[in-house]
N, C-alpha and C positions, 0 to 999 in steps of 0.2 A: 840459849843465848847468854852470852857472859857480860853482865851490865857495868860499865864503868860505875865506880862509886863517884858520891859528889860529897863536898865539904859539911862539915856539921852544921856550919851557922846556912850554907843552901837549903841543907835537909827541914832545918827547923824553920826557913823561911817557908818552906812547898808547904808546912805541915800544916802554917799558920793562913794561907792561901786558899790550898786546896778547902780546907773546913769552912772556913769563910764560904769558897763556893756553893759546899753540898746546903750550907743555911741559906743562902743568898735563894737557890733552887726549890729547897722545901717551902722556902717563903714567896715562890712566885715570879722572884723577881729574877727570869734568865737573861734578860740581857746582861745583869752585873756578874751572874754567874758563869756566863758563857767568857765574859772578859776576864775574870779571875782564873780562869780552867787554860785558855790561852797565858796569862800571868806564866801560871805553875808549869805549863809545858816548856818555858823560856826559862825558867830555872832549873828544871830535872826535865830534859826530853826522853827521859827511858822513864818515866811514871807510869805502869802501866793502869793504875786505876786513875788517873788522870785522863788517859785517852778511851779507857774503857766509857767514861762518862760523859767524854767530848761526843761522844759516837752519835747519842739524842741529837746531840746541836747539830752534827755535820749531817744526819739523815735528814732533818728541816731544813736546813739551809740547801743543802747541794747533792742530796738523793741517799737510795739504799745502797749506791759502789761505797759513795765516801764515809755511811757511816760502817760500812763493813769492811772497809780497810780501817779503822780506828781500831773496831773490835778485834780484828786481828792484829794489828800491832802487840795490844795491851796481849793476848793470848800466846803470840814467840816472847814478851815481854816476862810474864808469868805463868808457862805452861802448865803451874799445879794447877795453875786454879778454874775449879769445874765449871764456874758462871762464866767466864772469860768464854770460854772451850763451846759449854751450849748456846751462849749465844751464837757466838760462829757458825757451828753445825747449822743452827733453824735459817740464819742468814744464807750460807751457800745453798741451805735446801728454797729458802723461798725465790731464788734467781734460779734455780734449776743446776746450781754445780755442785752433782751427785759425787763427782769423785773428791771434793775438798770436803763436801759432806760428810763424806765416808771417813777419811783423816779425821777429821775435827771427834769426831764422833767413837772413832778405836782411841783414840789418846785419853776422852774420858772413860770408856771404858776399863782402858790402861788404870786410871786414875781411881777410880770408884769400883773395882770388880763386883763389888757386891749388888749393883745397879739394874737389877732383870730390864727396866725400862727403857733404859740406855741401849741395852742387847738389841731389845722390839725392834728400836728405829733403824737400826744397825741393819737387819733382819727386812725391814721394809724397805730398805736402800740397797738392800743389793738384789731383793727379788725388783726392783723397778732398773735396775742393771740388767737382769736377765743375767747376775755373775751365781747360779747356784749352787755350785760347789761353796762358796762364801757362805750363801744361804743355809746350807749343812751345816758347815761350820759352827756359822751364828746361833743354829736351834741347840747343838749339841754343846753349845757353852749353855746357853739356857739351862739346859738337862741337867747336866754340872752343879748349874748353880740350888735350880728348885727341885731338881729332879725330872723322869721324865712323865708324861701325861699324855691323857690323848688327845688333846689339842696339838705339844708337841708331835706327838707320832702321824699326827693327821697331816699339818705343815710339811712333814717330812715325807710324808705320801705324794701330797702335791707336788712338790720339788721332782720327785723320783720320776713321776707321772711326766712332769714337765720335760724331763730330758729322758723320756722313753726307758729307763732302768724298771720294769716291769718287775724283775727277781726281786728289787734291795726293795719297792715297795710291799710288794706279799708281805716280806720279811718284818718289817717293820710293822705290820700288823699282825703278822704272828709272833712276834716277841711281847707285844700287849697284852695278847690271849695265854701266853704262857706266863708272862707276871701277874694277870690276875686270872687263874683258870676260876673261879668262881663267879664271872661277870660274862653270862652267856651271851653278849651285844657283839663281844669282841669275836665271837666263833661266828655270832650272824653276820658281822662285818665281813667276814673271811670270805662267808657263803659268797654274799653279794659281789664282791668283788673278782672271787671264781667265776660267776655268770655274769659278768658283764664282761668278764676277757677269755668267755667262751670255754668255760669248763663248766658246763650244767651238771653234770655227772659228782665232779667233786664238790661242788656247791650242794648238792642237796642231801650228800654224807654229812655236811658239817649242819644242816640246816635238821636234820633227820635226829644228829647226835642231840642237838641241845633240844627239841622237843621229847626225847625221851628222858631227859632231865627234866626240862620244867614244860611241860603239854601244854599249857597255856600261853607262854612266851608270846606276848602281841608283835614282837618286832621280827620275830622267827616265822608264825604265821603269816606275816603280809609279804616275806618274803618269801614264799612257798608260793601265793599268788601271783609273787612274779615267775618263779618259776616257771610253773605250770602254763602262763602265757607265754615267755621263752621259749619252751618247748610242744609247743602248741595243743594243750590240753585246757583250751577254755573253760569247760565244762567243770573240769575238776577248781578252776580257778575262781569261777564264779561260785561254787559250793562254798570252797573255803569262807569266803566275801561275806555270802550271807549269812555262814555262821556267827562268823564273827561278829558282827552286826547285831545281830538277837542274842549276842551270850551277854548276861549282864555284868561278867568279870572283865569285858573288855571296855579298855580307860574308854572316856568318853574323846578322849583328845584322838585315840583310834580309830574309834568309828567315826569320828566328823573325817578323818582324811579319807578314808575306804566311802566315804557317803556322798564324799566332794567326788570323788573317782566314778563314782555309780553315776553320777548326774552326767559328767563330763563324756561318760562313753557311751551314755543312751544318748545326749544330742549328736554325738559325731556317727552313729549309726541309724541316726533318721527321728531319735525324737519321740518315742510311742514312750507317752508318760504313765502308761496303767500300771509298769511294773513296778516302777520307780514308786512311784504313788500308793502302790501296796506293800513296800519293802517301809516305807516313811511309817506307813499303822501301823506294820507288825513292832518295829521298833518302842514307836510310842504306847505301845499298848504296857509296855513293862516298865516300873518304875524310874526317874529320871532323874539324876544329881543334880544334871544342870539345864539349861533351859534351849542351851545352842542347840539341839537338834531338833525341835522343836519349830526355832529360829529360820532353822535351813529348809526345813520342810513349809516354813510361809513364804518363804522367799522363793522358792521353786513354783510353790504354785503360782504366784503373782506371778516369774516368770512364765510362767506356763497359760496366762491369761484363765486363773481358775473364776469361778462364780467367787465374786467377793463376801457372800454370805459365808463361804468354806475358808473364807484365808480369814472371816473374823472369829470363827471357831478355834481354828489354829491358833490366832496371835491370844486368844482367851487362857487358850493351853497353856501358850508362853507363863502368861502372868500367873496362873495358877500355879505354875512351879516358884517365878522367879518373879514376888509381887512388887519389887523394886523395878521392873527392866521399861526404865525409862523409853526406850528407844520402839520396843512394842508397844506401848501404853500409846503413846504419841502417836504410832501408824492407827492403834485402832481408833484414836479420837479424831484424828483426819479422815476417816472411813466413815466414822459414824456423824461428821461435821458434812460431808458430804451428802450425808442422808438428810439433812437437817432435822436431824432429831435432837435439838439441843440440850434438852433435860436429860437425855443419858451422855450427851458433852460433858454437862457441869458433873454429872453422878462419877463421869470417871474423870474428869480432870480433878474432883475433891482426892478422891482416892489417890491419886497419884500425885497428889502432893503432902499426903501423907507421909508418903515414901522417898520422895526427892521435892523437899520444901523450898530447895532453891534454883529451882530447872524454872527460868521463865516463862518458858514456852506454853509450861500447864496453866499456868497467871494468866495467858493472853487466849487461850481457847477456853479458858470459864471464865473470864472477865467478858468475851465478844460473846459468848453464849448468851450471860444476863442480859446483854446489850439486844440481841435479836430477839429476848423474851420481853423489851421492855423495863427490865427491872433496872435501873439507871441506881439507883442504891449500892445494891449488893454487886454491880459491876463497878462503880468507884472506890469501894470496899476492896475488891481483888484486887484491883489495877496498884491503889497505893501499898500495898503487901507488897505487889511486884516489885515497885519501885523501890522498894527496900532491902530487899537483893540486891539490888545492881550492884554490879564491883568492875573492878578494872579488864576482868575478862568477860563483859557482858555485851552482846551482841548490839552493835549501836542499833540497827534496823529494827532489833525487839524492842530495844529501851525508847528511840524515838515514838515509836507507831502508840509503845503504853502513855507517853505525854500527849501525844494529839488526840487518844480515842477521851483522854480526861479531862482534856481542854474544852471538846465538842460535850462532852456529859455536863460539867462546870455552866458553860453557856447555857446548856437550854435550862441549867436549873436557875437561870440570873444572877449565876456567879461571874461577872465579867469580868473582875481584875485576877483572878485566882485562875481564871481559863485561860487568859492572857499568860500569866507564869508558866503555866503548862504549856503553853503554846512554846515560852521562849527556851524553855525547858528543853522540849521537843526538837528545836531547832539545832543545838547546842548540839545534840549527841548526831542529830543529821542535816545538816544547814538544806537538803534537799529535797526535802520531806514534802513532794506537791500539794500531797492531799493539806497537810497544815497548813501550809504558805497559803493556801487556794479561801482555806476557812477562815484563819487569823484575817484576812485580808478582809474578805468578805464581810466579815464581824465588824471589823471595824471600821468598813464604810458603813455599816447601817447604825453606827452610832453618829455619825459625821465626824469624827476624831481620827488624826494621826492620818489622813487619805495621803500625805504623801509615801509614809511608811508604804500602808495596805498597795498603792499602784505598783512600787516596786518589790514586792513581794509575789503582787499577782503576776507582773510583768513577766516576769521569772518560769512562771510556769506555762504561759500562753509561748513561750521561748523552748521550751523544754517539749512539752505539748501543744501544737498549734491546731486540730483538730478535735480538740482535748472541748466539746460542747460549754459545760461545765466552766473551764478557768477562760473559756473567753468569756462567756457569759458575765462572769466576776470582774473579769477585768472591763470590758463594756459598762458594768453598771460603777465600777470605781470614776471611770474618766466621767460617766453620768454626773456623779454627784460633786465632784469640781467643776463641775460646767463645762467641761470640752466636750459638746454635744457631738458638735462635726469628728473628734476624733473617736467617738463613743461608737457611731452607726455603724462601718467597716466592720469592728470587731463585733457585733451584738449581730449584724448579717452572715458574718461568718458561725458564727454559733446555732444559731436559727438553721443555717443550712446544712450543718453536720449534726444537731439534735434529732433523733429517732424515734425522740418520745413524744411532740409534743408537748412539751412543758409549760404548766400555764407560765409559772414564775418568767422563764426565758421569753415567752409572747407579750406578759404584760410588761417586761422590761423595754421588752421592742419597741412596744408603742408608748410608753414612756419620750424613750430618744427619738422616735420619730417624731411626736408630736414638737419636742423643745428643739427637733430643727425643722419646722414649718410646716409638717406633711399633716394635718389633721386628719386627713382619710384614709391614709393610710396606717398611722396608727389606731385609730376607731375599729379598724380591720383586724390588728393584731390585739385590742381590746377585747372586742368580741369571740375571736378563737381561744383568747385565753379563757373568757369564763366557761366558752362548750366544754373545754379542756379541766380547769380546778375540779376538785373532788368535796371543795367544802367552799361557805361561803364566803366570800371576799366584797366586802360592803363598799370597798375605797373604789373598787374594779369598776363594780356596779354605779358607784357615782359618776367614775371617770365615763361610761359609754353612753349616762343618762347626760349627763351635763354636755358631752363632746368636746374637754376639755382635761391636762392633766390635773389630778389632785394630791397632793401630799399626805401623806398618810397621819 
C-alpha cells in the first residue's frame, strides 16, 4: 500500500501525541489515551502503529471484528512488520477464518523465513483445512529449514495415510532407515507397518534382520509378538511375552506395557488370575530398578479382591525397593489404619516422613493415631509440624480438619482462647467444616459467651445435616441456654429420635428443655434414662432426679 506523505510540522505533531498516548496508557490513564490515539489518527490516518494500538480500545469498547479490523489496517498499513502480521493471524484464527489466517501467517513466514514456529501453525492450518498437499509442503520447508527428522517423517506419514498414498508413506519411512542405517527402530518401523497393511511375510524379514543385529532389540521383540498373533501363532507369541518379562536386560518401561497387556487379555478371556499371579513372582523374584512392577502387581491384586494380608506384603515390597513411594506408604497406613493397629500407624507414618516431610497426609494419620492412643501431646506436636507445611498447594480439606482436630485437643486441655483460634483457623481454610462449626459452637455455649455466634454456626449444620443426632442436639441445647425453651424441644425431639445410642448427654439435655417448658414428668423420665445410660458419675444428674427439679451445674 503506497502511503501518502504528511507534512513535517503533522509528522512532528503525531510524534508528539502519539507518545503522550503510549505514557497516558502505561500510566493507566486510557480514557486520555484512547482520546490522544483518536487525536493522531486525525492528523496521520495512515499511522499504522497508531491503529495497531487503537485496536485494545476498539476490542473493549465495540468487540474482536473492530479491533481486528484496526489490526489489519496497521498490517496493509506496514506489511514488514511481524507483530502487526501475528497479531492478525491469532485474530482470524481465534473467529475461525482459517483462510485470512493462512495469508496473514505465509506473509510472516515471507518475512521471518527463519521462523520453524511460524511454519508449525502454518502446518496446523492447513491440516484443519484438510488442504494436505499444503501440509507436505509446509513439513518439507520445515525440513529445509531444520532438516529432516522423525517427527517430520512421521507428520508426513500421517498426511500420506490421510490421502490414501500408501507407496510415498513406506517411502518416507524407508528413507529414514536409509539416513540412519544404524538406528534399528526405523527397520522396526517398516516391519510394523508391513503388517498392519498386510504383508506379514516382509514384516518379519525386516523384523528377523535387525534381531540378528542386535538379539535383544525390546522394540523388535514385541513386535515379533505382534507378529506371531497376526498370524495366528499364540503360542509362540506368549513365549516371546514371557521371556521378555524374566530377562532382566529388558527396560522396565517394557515389561510394564507387555505386563499391562498380560492383565488386559487374561480379563478379556475370563479372568483366571493363577497365571497372571505367578508371571507377577517369577518377575519379582529378580532384582528390581524400579518399584512400578511391583506397583502393578498390588494394584491387580486389590483388583482381583486378593486377601489384604498379600497386597500388604506386596506394597512392603513396594517400599523396600522405593522407600520414598509416598503413594504406597499411604495405601499401607490406610490398611493398617483399618486394622486399628495404630502403633504401627504411627511406626509407619514417622518412617515416611522421613522420606516426604512435606506430604500432609502422613501429619494427619500419626497425629489421629496419637489421638486414638490418647496421647493428646505428641498428637498436638504432629498437627503443628503439619501446619507448617501448609503452602498454597495444600489441600484445604487436610489443612481445615488439622485446625479443628487442634482446636478439640486445645479445649479439652483448657486452652479455650487458642482452641478458638484454631477453630477460626479451621474455618478460613473450610468455612464448612460441620464437625468444627458443631464443636466451636458447642464450646461456646457451655461457656455462656458469644451464643449468638455458636446458634448460627450450629444452625448451619442442623441445615446441611438435619438428622445429623449430634448437631441437633448442639443446636437444641444452644436455643436452651438463651432461653428459647419452646424453640429448643422440636430440635432436641428430633435428636432423641434419630440417636441410636442412647446418649446420656442427649437424655439429660432433654429433660433439661422439657423441664424449663413445664413437663416435670416427663423430663424426670429422660433424667432417669440418662443415668441407666452415663458410663461414669454425674452428681448434677443425680441431684436433678433426687430434687425433681432442674439444676445448674
Amino acid at each position: 500500500m503506497v502511503v501518502p506523505p504528511i507534512s513535517h510540522n503533522d509528522s512532528m505533531r503525531f510524534k508528539i501525541f502519539y507518545f503522550e498516548a503510549v505514557k497516558q496508557q502505561v500510566a493507566g490513564n486510557y480514557d486520555a489515551a484512547y482520546d490522544l490515539l483518536s487525536h493522531c489518527l486525525d492528523i496521520n490516518p495512515n499511522a499504522a502503529e497508531a491503529y495497531f494500538m487503537m485496536s485494545s480500545y476498539s476490542g473493549v469498547l465495540y468487540g474482536d471484528t473492530a479491533a481486528l479490523e484496526d489490526v489489519k489496517k496497521a498490517a496493509e498499513l506496514d506489511p514488514e512488520n511481524n507483530t502487526y502480521l501475528e497479531r492478525l493471524g491469532t485474530g482470524y484464527i481465534r473467529i475461525g477464518n482459517l483462510d485470512e489466517a493462512i495469508k496473514a501467517y505465509e506473509k510472516l513466514a515471507h518475512n521471518s523465513p527463519e521462523r520453524s514456529d511460524v511454519l508449525d501453525i502454518l502446518n496446523q492450518l492447513y491440516l484443519r483445512k484438510k488442504d494436505y498437499d499444503n501440509v507436505i509442503k509446509t513439513i518439507e520447508r520445515i525440513e529445509a529449514l531444520e532438516g529432516s527428522s522423525e517427527q517430520t517423517a512421521l507428520s508426513k506419514m500421517q498426511v500420506y495415510s490421510l490421502q490414501g498414498k500408501k507407496e510415498e508413506e513406506f517411502n518416507e519411512l524407508k528413507s529414514m532407515s536409509e539416513k540412519y542405517p544404524n538406528d534399528m527402530n526405523y527397520r522396526v518401523m517398516m516391519g510394523n507397518w508391513l503388517l498392519q497393511n498386510g504383508k506379514p511375510d516382509e514384516a518379519y524379514s525386516q523384523y528377523m534382520d535387525v534381531l540378528k543385529q542386535d538379539p535383544e532389540n525390546p522394540m523388535a521383540r514385541m513386535s515379533m509378538i505382534d507378529y506371531y498373533r497376526t498370524t495366528g501363532s499364540t503360542a509362540q507369541a506368549d513365549s516371546i511375552q514371557e521371556t521378555m518379562l524374566v530377562n532382566p536386560k529388558t527396560p522396565v518401561s517394557t515389561k510394564m506395557i507387555l505386563m499391562r497387556q498380560v492383565v488386559a487379555d487374561n480379563e478379556k478371556n475370563g479372568g483366571d488370575s493363577t497365571q497372571v499371579l505367578n508371571l507377577f513372582k517369577r518377575i519379582l523374584k529378580q532384582p528390581q530398578e524400579t518399584s512400578d512392577m511391583a506397583e502393578l502387581y498390588a494394584a491387580y491384586m486389590t483388583l482381583k479382591k486378593m486377601p489384604q494380608d498379600s497386597i500388604t506384603k506386596v506394597l512392603e515390597t513396594v517400599l523396600t525397593i522405593s522407600p520414598d513411594n509416598a503413594a504406597a506408604r499411604l495405601q499401607l497406613i490406610q490398611t493398617v489404619w483399618n486394622e486399628k493397629d495404630f502403633d504401627k500407624v504411627i511406626e509407619l507414618s514417622r518412617q515416611a516422613l522421613d522420606y516426604n516431610p512435606d506430604e500432609m497426609a502422613f501429619y494427619y494419620f500419626l497425629g489421629l493415631a496419637y489421638v486414638q492412643k490418647d496421647d493428646d501431646d505428641n498428637a498436638l506436636e504432629v498437627f503443628r509440624k503439619g501446619v507448617s507445611q501448609i503452602d498454597d498447594e495444600s489441600n484445604p480439606d487436610i489443612v481445615s480438619d488439622f485446625y479443628a482436630i487442634m482446636g478439640d485437643i486445645l479445649y479439652s486441655k483448657g486452652q479455650e482462647q487458642e482452641a478458638y483460634a484454631a477453630y477460626d483457623s479451621c474455618l478460613q481454610w473450610k468455612d464448612d467444616n460441620f464437625g468444627c462449626l458443631n464443636n466451636y459452637a458447642y464450646y461456646l455455649s457451655e461457656t455462656g459467651k458469644n451464643l449468638d455466634k455458636a446458634e448460627q454456626m450450629s444452625y448451619r449444620t442442623v441445615q446441611a445435616e438435619p438428622d445429623n443426632c449430634t448437631y441437633l442436639d448442639t443446636y437444641a441445647w444452644i436455643l436452651f441456654k438463651q432461653k428459647k425453651y419452646k424453640d429448643a424441644q422440636p430440635y432436641i425431639d428430633m435428636a432423641i429420635k434419630n440417636d441410636t445410642t442412647n446418649s446420656a448427654v442427649l437424655l439429660e439435655h432433654a429433660g433439661d428443655i422439657y423441664y424449663m417448658n413445664g413437663d416435670a414428668g416427663k423430663a424426670l423420665e429422660y433424667w432417669r434414662e440418662a443415668l441407666e445410660n452415663s458410663d461414669e458419675e454425674n452428681k448434677v444428674l443425680i441431684r436433678k432426679i433426687k430434687l425433681k427439679k432442674y439444676v445448674e451445674k
